[in-house]
N, CA, C and O of each residue as an XYZ file, in Angstrom:
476
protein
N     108.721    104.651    100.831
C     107.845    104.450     99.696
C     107.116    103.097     99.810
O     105.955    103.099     99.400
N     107.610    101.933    100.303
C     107.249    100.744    100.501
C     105.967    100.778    101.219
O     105.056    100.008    100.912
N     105.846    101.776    102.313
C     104.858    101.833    103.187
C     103.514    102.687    102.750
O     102.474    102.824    103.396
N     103.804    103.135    101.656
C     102.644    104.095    101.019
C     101.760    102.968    100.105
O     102.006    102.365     99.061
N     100.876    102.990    100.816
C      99.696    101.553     99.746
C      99.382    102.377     98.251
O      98.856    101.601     97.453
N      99.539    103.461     97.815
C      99.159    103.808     96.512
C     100.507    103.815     96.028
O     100.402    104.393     94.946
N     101.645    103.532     96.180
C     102.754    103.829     95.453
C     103.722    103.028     95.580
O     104.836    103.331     95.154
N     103.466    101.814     96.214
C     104.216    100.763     97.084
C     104.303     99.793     95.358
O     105.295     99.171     94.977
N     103.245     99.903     94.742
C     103.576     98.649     93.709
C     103.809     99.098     92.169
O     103.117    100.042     91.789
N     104.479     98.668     91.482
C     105.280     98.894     90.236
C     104.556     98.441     88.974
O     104.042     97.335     89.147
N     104.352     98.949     87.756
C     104.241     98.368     86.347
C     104.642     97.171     86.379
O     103.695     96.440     86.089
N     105.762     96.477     86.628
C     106.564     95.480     87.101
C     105.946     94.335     87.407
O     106.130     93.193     86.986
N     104.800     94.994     88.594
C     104.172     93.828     89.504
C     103.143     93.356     88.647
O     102.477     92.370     88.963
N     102.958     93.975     87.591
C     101.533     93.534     86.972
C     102.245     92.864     85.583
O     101.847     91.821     85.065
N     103.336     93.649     85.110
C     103.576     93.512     83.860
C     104.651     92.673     83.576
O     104.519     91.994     82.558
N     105.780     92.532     84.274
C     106.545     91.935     84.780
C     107.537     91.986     84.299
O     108.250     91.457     85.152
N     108.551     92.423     82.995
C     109.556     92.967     82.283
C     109.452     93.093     80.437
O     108.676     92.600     79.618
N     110.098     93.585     80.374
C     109.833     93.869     78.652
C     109.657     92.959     78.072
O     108.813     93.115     77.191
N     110.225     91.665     78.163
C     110.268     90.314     77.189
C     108.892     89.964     77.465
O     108.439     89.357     76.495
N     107.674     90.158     78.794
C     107.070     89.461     79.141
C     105.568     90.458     77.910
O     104.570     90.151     77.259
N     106.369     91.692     78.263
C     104.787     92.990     77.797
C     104.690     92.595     75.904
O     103.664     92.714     75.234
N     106.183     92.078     75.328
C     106.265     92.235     73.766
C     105.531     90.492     73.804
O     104.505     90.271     73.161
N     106.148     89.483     74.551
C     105.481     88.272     74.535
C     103.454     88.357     74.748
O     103.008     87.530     73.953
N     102.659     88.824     75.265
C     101.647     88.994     75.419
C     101.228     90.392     75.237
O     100.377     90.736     76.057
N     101.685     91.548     74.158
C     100.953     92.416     73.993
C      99.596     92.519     73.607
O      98.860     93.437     73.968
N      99.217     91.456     72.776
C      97.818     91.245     72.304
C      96.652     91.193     73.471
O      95.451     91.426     73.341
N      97.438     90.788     74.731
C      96.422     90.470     75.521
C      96.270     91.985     76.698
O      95.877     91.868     77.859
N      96.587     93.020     76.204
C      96.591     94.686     76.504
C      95.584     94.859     76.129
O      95.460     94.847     74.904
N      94.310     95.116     77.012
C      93.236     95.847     76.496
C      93.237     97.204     76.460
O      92.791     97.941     75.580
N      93.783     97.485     77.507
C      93.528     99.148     77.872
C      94.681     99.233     78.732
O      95.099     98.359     79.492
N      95.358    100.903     78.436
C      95.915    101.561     79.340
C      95.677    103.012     79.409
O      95.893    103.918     78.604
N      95.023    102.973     80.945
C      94.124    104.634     81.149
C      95.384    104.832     81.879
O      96.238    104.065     82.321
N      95.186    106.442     81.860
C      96.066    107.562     82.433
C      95.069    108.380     83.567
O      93.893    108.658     83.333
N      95.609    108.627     84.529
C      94.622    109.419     85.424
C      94.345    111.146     85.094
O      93.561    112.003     85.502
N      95.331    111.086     84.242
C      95.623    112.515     83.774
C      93.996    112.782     83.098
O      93.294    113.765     83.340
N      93.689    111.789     82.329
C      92.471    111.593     81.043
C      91.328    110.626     81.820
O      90.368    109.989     81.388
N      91.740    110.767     82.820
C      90.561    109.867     83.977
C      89.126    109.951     83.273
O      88.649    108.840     83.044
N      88.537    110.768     82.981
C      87.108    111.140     82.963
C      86.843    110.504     81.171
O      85.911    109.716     81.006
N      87.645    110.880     80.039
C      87.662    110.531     78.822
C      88.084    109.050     78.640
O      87.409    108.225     78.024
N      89.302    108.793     79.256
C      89.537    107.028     79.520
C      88.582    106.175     80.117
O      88.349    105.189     79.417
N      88.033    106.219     81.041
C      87.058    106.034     81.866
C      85.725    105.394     80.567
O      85.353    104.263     80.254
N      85.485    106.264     80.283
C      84.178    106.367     79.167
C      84.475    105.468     77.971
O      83.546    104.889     77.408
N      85.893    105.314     77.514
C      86.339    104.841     76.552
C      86.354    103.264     77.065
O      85.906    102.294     76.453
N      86.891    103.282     78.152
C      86.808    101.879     78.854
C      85.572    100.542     79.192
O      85.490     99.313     79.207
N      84.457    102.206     79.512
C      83.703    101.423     79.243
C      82.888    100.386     78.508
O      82.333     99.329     78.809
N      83.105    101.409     76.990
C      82.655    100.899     75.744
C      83.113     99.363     75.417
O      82.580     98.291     75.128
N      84.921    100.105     75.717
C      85.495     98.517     75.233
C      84.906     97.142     75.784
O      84.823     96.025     75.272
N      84.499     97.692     77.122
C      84.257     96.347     78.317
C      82.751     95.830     77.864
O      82.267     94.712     78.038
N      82.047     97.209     77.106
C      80.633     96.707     76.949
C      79.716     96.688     78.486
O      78.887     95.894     78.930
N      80.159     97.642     78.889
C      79.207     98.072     80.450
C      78.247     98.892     79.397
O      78.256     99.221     78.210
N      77.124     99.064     80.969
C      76.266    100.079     80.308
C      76.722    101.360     80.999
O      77.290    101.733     82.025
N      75.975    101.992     79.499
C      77.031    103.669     79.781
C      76.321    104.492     80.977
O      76.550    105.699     81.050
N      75.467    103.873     81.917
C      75.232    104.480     83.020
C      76.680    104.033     84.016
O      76.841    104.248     85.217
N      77.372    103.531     83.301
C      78.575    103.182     84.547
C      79.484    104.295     84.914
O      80.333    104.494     84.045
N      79.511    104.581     85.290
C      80.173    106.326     85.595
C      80.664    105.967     87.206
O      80.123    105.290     88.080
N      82.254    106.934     87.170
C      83.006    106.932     88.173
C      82.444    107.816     89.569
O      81.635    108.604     89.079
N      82.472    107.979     90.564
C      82.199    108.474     91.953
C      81.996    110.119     91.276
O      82.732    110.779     90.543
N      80.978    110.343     91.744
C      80.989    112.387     91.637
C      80.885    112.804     92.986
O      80.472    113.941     93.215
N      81.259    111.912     94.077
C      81.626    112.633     95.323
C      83.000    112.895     95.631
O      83.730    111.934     95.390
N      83.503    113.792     96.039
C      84.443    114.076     96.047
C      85.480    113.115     96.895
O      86.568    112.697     96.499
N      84.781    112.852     98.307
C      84.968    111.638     99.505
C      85.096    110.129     98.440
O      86.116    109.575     98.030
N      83.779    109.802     98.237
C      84.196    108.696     97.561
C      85.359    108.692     96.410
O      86.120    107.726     96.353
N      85.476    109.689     95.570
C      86.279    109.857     94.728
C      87.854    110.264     95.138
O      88.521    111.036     94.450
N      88.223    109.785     96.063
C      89.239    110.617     97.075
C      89.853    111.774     96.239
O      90.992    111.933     95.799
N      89.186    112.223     96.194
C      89.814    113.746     95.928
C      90.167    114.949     96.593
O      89.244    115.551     97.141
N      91.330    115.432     96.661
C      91.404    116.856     98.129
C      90.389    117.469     97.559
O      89.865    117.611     96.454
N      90.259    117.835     98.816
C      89.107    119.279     98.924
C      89.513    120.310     98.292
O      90.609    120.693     98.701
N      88.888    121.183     97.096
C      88.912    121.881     96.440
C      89.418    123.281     97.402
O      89.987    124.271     96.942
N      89.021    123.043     98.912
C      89.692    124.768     99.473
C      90.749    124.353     99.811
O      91.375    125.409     99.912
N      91.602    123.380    100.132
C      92.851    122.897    100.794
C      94.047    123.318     99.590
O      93.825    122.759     98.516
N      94.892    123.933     99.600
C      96.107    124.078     99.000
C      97.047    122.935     98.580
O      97.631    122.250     99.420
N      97.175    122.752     97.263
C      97.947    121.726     96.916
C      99.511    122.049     97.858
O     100.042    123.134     98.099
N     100.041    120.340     98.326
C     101.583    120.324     98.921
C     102.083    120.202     97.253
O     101.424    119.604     96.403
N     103.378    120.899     96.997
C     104.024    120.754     96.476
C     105.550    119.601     96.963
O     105.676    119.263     98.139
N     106.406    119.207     96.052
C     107.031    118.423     96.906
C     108.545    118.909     96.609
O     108.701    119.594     95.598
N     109.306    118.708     97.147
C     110.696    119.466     97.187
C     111.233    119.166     96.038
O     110.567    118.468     95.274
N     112.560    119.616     95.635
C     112.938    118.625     94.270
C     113.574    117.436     94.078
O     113.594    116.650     93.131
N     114.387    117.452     95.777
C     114.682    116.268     96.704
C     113.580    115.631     96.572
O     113.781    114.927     95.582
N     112.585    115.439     96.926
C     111.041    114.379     96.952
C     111.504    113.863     95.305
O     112.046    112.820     94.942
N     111.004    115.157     94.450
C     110.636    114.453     92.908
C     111.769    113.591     92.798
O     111.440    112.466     93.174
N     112.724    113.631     92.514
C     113.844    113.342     92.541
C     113.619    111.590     93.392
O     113.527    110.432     92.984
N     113.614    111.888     93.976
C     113.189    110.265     94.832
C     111.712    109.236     94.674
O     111.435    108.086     95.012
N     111.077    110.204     94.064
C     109.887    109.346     93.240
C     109.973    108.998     91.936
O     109.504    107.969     91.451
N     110.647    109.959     91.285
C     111.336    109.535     89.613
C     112.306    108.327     89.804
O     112.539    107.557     88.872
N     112.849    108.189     91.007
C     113.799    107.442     91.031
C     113.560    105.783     91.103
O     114.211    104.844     90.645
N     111.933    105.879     92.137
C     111.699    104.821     92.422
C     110.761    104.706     91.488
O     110.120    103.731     91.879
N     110.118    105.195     90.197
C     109.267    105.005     89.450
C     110.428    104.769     87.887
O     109.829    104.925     86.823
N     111.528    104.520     87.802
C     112.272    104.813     86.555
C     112.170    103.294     85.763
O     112.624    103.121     84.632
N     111.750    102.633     86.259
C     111.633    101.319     85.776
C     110.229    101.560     85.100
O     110.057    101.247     83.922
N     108.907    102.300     86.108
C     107.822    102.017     85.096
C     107.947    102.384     84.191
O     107.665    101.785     83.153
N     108.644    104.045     84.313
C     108.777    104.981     83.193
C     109.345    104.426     81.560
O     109.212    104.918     80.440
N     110.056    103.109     82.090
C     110.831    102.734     80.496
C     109.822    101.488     80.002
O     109.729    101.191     78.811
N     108.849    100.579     81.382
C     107.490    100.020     81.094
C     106.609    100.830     80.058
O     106.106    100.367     79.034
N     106.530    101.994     80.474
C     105.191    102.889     79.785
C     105.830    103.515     78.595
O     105.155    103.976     77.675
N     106.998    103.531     78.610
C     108.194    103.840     77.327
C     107.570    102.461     76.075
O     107.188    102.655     74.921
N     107.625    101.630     76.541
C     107.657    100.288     75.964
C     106.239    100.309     75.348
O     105.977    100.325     74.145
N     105.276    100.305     76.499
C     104.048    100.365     75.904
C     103.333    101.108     74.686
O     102.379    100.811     73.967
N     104.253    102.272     74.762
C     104.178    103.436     73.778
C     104.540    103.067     72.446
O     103.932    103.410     71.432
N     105.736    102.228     72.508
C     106.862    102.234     71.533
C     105.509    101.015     70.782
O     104.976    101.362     69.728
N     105.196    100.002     71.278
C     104.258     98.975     70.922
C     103.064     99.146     70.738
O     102.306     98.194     70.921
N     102.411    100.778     70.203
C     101.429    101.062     70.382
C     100.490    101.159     71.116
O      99.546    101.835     70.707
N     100.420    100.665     72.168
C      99.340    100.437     73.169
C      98.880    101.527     74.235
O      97.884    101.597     74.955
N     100.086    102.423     74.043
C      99.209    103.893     74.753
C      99.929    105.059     74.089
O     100.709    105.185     73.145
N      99.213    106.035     75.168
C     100.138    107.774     74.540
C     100.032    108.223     75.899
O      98.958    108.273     76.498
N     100.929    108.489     76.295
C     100.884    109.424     77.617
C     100.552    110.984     77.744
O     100.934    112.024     77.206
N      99.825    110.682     78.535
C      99.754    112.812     78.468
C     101.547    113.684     78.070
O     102.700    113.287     78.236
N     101.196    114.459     77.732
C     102.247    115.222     77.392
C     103.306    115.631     78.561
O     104.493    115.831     78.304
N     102.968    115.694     79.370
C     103.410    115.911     80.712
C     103.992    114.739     81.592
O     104.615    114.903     82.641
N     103.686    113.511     80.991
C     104.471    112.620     81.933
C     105.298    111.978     80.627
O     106.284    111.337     80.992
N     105.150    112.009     79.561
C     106.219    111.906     78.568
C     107.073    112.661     78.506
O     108.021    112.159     77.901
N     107.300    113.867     78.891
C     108.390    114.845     79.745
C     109.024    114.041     80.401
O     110.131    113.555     80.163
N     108.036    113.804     81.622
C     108.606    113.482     82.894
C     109.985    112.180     82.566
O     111.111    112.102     83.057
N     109.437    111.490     81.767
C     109.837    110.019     81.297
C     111.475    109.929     80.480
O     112.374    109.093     80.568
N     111.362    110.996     79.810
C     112.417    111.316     78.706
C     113.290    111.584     80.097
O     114.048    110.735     80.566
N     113.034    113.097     80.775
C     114.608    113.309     81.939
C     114.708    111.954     82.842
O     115.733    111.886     83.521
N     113.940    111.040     82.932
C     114.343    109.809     83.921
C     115.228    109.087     82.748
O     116.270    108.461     82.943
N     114.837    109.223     81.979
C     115.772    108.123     81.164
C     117.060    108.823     80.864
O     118.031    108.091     80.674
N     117.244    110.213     80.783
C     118.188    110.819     80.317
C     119.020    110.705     82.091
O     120.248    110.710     82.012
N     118.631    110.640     83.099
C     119.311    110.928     84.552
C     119.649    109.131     84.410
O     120.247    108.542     85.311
């Protein structure tokens, strides 16, 4: 996991532990979800005061996005299991953030979040 540049760094690295997120919550502007990419995105902008021609990549390449004919990999339950594992710290980060108002998670990774905390 260390060696994967999109997954190598933690809530942690930015946020740095609970005492630090309740000590400087005020200074939380935004927390987007990729789930709501396209609606966060737009919302973000506003806050920042860009102009609303600022819009994210509509190429698919630039936008790294798989190719729409390629078949999603699914991952074993061994895999999930080992990414929940190494993500269980953000999960109680983004727990926190929640609890302090500052976001809502898609419905689907607030799932995800509850069985990490319950394992």
């Amino acid at each position: 996991m260390r060696s994967i540049p999109h997954v190598r760094s933690h809530l942690a690295d930015w946020l740095v532990n609970e005492k630090e997120v309740r000590a400087r919550r005020e200074r939380v502007v935004f927390v987007g979800w990729q789930e709501r990419l396209d609606t966060d995105f737009a919302e973000l902008v506003g806050l920042l005061g860009l102009p609303s021609t600022t819009t994210l990549p509509a190429d698919g390449y630039a936008a790294n996005r798989a190719a729409p004919d390629r078949p999603q990999t699914l991952l074993s339950d061994h895999a999930v299991e080992t990414v929940r594992a190494w993500f269980a710290d953000d999960y109680r980060l983004i727990g926190l953030l929640s609890e302090l108002g500052l976001t809502t998670p898609p419905a689907d990774l607030a799932a995800m979040r509850e069985e990490a905390a319950a394992a």
